[in-house]
C-alpha positions as CSV (number, residue, x, y, z in Angstrom):
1,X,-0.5,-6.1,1.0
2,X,-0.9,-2.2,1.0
3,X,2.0,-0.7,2.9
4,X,0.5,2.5,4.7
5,X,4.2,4.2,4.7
6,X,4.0,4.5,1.0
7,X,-0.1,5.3,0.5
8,X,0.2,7.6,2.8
9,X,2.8,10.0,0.1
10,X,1.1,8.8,-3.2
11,X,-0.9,11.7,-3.6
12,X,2.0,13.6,-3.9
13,X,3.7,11.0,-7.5
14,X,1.9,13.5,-10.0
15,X,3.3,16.8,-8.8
16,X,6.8,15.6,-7.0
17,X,8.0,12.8,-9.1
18,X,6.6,11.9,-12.5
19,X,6.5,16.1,-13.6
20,X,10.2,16.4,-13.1
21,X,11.1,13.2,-15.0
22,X,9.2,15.0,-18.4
23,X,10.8,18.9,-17.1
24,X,14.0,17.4,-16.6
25,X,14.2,15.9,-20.6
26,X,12.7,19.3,-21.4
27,X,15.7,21.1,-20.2
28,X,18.5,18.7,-21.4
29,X,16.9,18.8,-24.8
30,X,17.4,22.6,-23.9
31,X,20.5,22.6,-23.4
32,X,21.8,19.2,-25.6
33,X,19.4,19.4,-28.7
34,X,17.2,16.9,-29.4
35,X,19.8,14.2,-29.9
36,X,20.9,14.3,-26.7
37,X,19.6,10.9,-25.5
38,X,22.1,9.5,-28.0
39,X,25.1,11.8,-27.7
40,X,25.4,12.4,-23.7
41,X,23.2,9.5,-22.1
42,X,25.3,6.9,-22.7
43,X,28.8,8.5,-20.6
44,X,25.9,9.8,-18.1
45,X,25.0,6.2,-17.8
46,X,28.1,4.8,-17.7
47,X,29.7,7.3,-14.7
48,X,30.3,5.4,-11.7
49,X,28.8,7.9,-8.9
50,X,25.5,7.7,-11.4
51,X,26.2,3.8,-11.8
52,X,26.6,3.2,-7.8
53,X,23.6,5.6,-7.2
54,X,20.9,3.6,-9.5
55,X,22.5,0.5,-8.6
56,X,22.0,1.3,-4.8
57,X,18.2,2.4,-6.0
58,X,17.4,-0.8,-7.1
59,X,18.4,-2.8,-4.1
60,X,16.2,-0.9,-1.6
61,X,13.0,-2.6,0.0
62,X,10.1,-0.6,-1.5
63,X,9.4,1.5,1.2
64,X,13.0,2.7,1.5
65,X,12.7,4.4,-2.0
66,X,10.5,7.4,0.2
67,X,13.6,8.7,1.3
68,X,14.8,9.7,-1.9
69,X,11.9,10.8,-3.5
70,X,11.1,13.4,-0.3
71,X,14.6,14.7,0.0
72,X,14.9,14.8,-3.8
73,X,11.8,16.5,-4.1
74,X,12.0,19.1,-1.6
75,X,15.6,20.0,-2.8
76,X,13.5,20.8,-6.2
77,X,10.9,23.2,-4.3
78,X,13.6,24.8,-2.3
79,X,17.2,24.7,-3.3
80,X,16.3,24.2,-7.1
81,X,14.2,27.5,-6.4
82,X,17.3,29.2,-5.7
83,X,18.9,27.6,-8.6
84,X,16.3,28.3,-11.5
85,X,17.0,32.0,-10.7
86,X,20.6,32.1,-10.4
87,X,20.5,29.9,-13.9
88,X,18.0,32.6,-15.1
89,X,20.4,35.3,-13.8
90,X,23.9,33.9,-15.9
91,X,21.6,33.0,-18.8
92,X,19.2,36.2,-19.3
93,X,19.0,34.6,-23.2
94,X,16.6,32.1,-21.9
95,X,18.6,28.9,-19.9
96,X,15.4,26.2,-19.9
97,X,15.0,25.3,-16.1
98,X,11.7,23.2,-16.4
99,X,12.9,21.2,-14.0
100,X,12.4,23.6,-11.5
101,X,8.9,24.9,-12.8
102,X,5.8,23.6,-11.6
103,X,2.8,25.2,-13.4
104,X,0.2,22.9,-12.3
105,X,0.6,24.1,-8.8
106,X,-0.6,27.3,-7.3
107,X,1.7,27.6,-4.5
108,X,4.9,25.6,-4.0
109,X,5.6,26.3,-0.4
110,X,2.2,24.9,0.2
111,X,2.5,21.8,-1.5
112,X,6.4,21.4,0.6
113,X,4.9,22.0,3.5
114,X,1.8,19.5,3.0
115,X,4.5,16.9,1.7
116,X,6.7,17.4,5.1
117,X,3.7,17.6,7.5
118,X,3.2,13.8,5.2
119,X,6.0,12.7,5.9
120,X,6.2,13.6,9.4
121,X,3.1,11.4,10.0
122,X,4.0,8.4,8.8
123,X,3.5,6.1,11.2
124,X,6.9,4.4,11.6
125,X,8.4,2.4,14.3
126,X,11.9,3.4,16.0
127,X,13.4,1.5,13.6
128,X,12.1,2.3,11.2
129,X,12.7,6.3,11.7
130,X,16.5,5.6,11.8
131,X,16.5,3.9,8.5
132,X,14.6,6.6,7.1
133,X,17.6,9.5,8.6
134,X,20.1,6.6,7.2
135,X,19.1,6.8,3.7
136,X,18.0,10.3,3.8
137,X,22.0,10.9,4.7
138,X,22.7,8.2,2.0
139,X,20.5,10.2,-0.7
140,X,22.7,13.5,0.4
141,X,25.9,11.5,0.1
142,X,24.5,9.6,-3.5
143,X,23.1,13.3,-4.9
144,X,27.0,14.7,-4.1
145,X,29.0,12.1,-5.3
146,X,27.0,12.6,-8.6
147,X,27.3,16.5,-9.1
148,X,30.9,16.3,-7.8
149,X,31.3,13.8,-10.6
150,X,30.3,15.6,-13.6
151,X,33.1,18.5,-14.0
152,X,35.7,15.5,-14.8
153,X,33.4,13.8,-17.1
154,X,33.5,15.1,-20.8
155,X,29.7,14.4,-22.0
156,X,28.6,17.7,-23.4
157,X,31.2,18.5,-26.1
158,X,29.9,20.9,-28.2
159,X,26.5,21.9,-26.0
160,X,24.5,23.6,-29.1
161,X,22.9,26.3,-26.7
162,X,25.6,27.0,-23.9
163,X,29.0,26.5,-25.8
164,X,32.2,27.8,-24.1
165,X,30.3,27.7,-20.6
166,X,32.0,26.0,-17.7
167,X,28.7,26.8,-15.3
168,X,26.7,25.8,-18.1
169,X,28.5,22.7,-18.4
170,X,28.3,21.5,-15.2
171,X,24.8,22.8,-14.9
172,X,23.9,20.6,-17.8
173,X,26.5,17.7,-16.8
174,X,24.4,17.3,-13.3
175,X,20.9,17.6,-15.0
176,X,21.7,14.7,-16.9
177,X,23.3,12.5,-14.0
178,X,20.3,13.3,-12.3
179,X,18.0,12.2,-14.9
180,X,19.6,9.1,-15.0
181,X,18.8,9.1,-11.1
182,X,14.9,9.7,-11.4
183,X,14.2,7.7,-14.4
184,X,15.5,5.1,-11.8
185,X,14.0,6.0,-9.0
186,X,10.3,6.7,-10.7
187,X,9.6,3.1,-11.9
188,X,10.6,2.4,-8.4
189,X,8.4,4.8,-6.3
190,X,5.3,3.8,-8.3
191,X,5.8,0.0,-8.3
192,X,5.5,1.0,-4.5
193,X,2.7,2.9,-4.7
194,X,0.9,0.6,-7.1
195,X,1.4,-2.4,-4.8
196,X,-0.6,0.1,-2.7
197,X,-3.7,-0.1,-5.0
């Protein structure tokens, strides 16, 4: 049966979700080199605060995967606003931060705002509403653990484009824990929305 919680945010899969999957490979390739899927995915992978986080992912009743895909999404139209441009600052060269890009949308406070007004119709019991705060705390807590992660894990050793950076590093580090994080979490959020259909 069509659950109205997640219908009601499906219009938003093109432009939220499924766009920063393809952004995000552009910018590790950016940063990695084309190889990158075999040289850095596999220590991404195997990092435990990316491990618990896809694990904890795949557990969640369909409808609990909206959580993570609003808070993770409006931290890419807001805070990754603030980021693109600080990355653009430290790396005038050209730093690829296609994650952070949306060209197919006109205006990106628009489209936040229209996602939030979304959200804050759903029709959802008490309950309901608490788990939603719970796991949006729990995406906050998951997102954390996995950039605090990253500057102990050595997975970009020799990064072709940002070499001898230790922003760079962890810039690139996060990107690809988080990668590993929405490759996850896509499959999920549109099995939801295609039980919808």
């Amino acid at each position: 049966a069509a659950d109205p919680r997640v219908r009601a945010l499906e219009s938003f899969r093109r432009d939220l979700l499924d766009s920063r999957v393809e952004a995000c490979e552009v910018d590790l390739a950016a940063f990695l080199g084309s190889e990158w899927r075999s040289r850095a995915l596999p220590a991404a992978e195997s990092c435990p605060a990316v491990r618990r986080y896809v694990d904890h992912l795949n557990c969640l009743d369909a409808w609990l995967v909206l959580p993570y895909f609003y808070h993770l999404s409006l931290a890419f139209l807001a805070g990754g606003q603030a980021i693109r441009r600080l990355v653009r600052v430290a790396f005038p060269a050209g730093a690829s931060t296609a994650v952070f890009e949306y060209p197919a949308v006109r205006n990106r406070g628009m489209l936040r705002k229209r996602f939030k007004e979304a959200v804050d119709a759903l029709d959802l019991s008490p309950a309901e509403q608490d788990a939603f705060v719970a796991h949006g705390t729990e995406c906050f807590r998951l997102n954390n653990s996995v950039v605090a992660s990253f500057p102990r894990v050595s997975v970009l050793e020799g990064c072709r484009l940002l070499a001898g950076s230790s922003m760079a590093f962890s810039l690139a580090n996060v990107a690809l824990g988080l990668w590993v994080v929405l490759g996850s979490l896509t499959p999920l959020v549109t099995s939801a929305f295609q039980a919808c259909g």
